[in-house]
C-alpha positions in Angstrom: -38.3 -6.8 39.9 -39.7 -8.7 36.7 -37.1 -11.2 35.6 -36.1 -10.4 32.1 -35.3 -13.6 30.1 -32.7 -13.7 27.3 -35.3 -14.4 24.4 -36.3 -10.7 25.7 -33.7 -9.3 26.1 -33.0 -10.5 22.5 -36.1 -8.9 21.3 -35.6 -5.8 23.2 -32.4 -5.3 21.3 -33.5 -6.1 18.0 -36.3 -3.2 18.4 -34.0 -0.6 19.6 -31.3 -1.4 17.0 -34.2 -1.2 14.2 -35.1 2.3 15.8 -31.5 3.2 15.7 -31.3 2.3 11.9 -34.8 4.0 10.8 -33.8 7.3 12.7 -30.3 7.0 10.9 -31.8 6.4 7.6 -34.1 9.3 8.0 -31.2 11.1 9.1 -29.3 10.4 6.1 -32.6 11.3 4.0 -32.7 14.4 5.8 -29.0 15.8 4.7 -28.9 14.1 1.5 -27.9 16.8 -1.7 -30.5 16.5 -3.7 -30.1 19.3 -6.6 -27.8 22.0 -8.2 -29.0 24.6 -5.5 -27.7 22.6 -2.3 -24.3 22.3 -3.3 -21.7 24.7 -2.1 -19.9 27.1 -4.3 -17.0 24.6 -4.2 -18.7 22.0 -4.9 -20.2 23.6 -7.6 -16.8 24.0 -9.7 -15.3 20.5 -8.5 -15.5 19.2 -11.8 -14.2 22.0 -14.5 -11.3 20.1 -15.3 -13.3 17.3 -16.9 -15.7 19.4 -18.2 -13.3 21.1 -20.2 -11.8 18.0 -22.0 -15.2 16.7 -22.1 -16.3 19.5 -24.4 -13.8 19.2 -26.5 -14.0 15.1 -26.8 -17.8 15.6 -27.3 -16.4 18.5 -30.9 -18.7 21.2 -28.5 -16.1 23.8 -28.9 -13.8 25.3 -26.0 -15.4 26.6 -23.1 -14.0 30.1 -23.1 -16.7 32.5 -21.9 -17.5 32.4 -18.0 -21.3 32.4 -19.3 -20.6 29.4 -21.3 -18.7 27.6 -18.3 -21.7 28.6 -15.5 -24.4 27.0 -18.0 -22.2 23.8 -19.5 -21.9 23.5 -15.6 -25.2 23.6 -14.6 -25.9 21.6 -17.0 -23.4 18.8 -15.9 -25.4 19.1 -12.1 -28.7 18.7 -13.2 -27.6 15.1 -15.4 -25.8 14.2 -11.8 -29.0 15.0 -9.8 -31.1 13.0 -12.6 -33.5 10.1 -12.1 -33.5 10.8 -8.2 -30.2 10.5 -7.3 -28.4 12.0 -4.1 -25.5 12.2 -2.0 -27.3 9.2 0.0 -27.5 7.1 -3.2 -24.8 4.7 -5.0 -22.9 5.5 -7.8 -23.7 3.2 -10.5 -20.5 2.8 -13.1 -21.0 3.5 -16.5 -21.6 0.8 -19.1 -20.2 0.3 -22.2 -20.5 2.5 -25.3 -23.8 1.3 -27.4 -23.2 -0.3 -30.9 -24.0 1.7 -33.7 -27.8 1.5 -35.0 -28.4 0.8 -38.2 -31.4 2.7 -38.8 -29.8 5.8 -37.3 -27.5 6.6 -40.3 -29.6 4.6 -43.5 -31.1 6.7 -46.5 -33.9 5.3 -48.6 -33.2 5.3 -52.2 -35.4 3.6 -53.3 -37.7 -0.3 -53.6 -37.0 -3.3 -54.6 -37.2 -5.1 -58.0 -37.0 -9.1 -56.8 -36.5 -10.4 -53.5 -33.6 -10.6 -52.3 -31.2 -13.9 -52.0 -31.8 -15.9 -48.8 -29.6 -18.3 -47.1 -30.4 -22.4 -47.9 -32.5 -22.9 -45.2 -35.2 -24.9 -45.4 -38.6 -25.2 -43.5 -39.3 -28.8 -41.8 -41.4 -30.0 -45.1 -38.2 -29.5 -47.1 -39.2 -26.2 -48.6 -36.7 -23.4 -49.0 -37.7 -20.8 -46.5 -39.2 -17.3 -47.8 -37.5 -14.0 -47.5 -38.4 -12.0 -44.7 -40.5 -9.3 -45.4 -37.8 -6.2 -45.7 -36.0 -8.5 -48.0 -38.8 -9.0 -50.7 -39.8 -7.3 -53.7 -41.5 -4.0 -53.5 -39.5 -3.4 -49.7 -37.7 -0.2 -49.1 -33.8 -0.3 -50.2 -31.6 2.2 -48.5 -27.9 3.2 -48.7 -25.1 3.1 -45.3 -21.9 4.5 -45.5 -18.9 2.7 -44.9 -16.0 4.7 -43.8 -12.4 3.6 -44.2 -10.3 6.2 -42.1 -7.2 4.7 -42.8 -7.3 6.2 -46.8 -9.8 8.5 -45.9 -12.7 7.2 -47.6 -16.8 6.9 -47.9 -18.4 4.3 -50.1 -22.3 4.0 -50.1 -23.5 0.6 -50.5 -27.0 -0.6 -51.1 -28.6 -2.5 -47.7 -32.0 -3.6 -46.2 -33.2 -1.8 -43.6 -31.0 -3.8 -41.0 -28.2 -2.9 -42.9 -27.6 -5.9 -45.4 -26.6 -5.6 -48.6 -28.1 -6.0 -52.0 -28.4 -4.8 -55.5 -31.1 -4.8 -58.1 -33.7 -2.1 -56.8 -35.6 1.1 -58.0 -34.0 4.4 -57.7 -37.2 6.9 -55.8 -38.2 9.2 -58.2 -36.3 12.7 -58.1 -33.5 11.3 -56.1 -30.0 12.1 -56.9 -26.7 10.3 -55.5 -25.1 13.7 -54.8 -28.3 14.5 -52.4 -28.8 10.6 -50.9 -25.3 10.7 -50.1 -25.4 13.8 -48.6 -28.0 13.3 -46.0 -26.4 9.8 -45.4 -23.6 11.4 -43.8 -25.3 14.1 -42.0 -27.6 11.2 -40.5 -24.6 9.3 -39.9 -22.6 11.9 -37.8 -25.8 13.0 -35.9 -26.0 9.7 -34.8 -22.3 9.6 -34.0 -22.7 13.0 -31.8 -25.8 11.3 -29.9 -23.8 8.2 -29.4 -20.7 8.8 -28.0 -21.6 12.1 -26.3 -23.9 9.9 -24.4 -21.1 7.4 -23.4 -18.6 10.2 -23.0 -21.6 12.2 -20.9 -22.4 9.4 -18.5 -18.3 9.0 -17.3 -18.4 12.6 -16.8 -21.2 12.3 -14.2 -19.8 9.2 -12.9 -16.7 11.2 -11.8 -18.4 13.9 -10.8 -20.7 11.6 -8.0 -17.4 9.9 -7.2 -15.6 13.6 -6.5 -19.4 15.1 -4.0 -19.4 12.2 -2.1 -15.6 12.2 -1.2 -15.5 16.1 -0.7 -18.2 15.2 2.1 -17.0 12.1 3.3 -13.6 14.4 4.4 -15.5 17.4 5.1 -14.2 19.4 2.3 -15.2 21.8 -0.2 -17.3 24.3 1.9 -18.3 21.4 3.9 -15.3 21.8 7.0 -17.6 21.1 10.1 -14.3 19.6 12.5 -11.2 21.6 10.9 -12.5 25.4 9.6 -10.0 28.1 8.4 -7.1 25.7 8.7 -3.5 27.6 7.5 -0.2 24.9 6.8 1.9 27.3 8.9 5.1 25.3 9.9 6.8 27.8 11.9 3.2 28.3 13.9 2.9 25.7 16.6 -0.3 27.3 17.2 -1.7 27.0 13.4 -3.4 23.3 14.2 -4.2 24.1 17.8 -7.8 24.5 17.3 -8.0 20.4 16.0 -9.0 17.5 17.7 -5.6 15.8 19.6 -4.4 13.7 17.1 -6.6 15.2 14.1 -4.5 15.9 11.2 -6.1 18.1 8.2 -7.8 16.3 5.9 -7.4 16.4 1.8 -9.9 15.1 -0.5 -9.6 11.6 -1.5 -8.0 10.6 -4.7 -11.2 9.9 -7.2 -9.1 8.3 -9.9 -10.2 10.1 -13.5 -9.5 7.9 -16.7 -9.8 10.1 -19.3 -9.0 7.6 -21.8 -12.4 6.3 -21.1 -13.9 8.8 -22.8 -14.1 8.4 -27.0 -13.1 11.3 -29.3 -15.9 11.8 -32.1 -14.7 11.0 -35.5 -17.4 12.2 -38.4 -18.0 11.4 -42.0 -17.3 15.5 -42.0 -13.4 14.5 -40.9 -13.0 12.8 -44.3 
């Protein structure tokens, strides 16, 4: 018999465990949920709850029609199955809301007459320093609104394309206030909507991952392999007699769901 020396042995082991790990990943590949269609009917409604108040965060309406429920639903499935993702996968957590852009909610009004005042600054010969070019004379000018909701106002001052102010410009021919300050607004809250539904949106499918892959870590929601057609019957000492000795029913895992997270919309419209 061939003496086996402990480098080999070593060696021997360090192939069969790499074996063991490829044949469990591919097993884990194999029964990975990949898309709406592989999820069980349970599984399919786990998160309602959130998707109602996220609806109603996100100013969508109330989700009162079944038809509206099964698409809004469907919907959720296919953002929780986006970019590749599966039951075999991590669940990243969400990052913060974005800032607001200031190109998504400025209106050109029109150019302007002189460039605009610059800070002192002063190149290394001593010269003051130039303008940049959205600052100088002919550039676009553009109005933001500012929005106080404590009084419930909008005021429209004049700003540079990244949203600094100024004054002495051009008004663009056949402009009106009533109509700049019109699709102002209506830019800002479309930009709003996009914003925060996004931030709001990306929780909801956080929570949603969080609740799958605890449903089939405990073998729950359509996914009872070890305890199926279990009954709480206390007066049936024969109710859990089909479990394992010493298995007790399982329940799903709490997920915890901080709906405070998510940010209610608040639009020019409001005011």
């Amino acid at each position: 018999m061939a003496n086996i020396t402990s480098r080999t042995a070593l060696d021997l082991a360090r192939r069969l465990e790499a074996e063991f790990t490829d044949l469990t990943d591919k097993a884990e590949v194999a029964w990975a949920i990949k898309s709406f269609n592989g999820l069980t009917p349970e599984e399919q409604i786990l998160a309602d709850d959130i998707l109602l108040d996220l609806w109603v965060k996100n100013r969508l309406g109330r989700l009162i029609k079944m038809d509206q429920l099964e698409a809004a639903r469907e919907k959720l499935w296919n953002l929780v199955f986006d970019n590749n993702w599966n039951t075999n996968c991590r669940v990243p957590l969400p990052g913060p809301v974005d800032d607001r852009a200031a190109a998504c909610s400025i209106i050109k009004v029109g150019t302007l007459d002189r460039d605009a005042e610059t800070p002192n600054k002063r190149k290394a010969n001593g010269d003051m320093s130039p303008p940049p070019p959205h600052r100088c004379r002919g550039a676009d000018v553009f109005i933001k609104v500012n929005i106080n909701w404590t009084v419930e106002d909008l005021t429209f001052p004049l700003c540079d394309a990244r949203g600094r102010n100024f004054i002495a410009f051009t008004k663009s021919p056949g402009l009106t206030w009533g109509q700049a300050k019109g699709d102002c607004t209506n830019k800002w809250d479309r930009a709003e909507l996009r914003r925060l539904d996004r931030h709001n949106t990306s929780w909801l499918v956080y929570w949603t991952r969080q609740r799958l892959l605890s449903g089939l870590k405990s073998g729950l929601r359509g996914r009872e392999i070890y305890i199926d057609d279990y009954i709480q019957d206390d007066d049936d000492p024969d109710a859990n007699a089909h479990l394992p000795p010493g298995q007790l029913p399982q329940v799903p895992e709490d997920v915890p769901v901080d709906l405070g997270k998510l940010e209610y919309i608040r639009l020019c419209a409001d005011v």
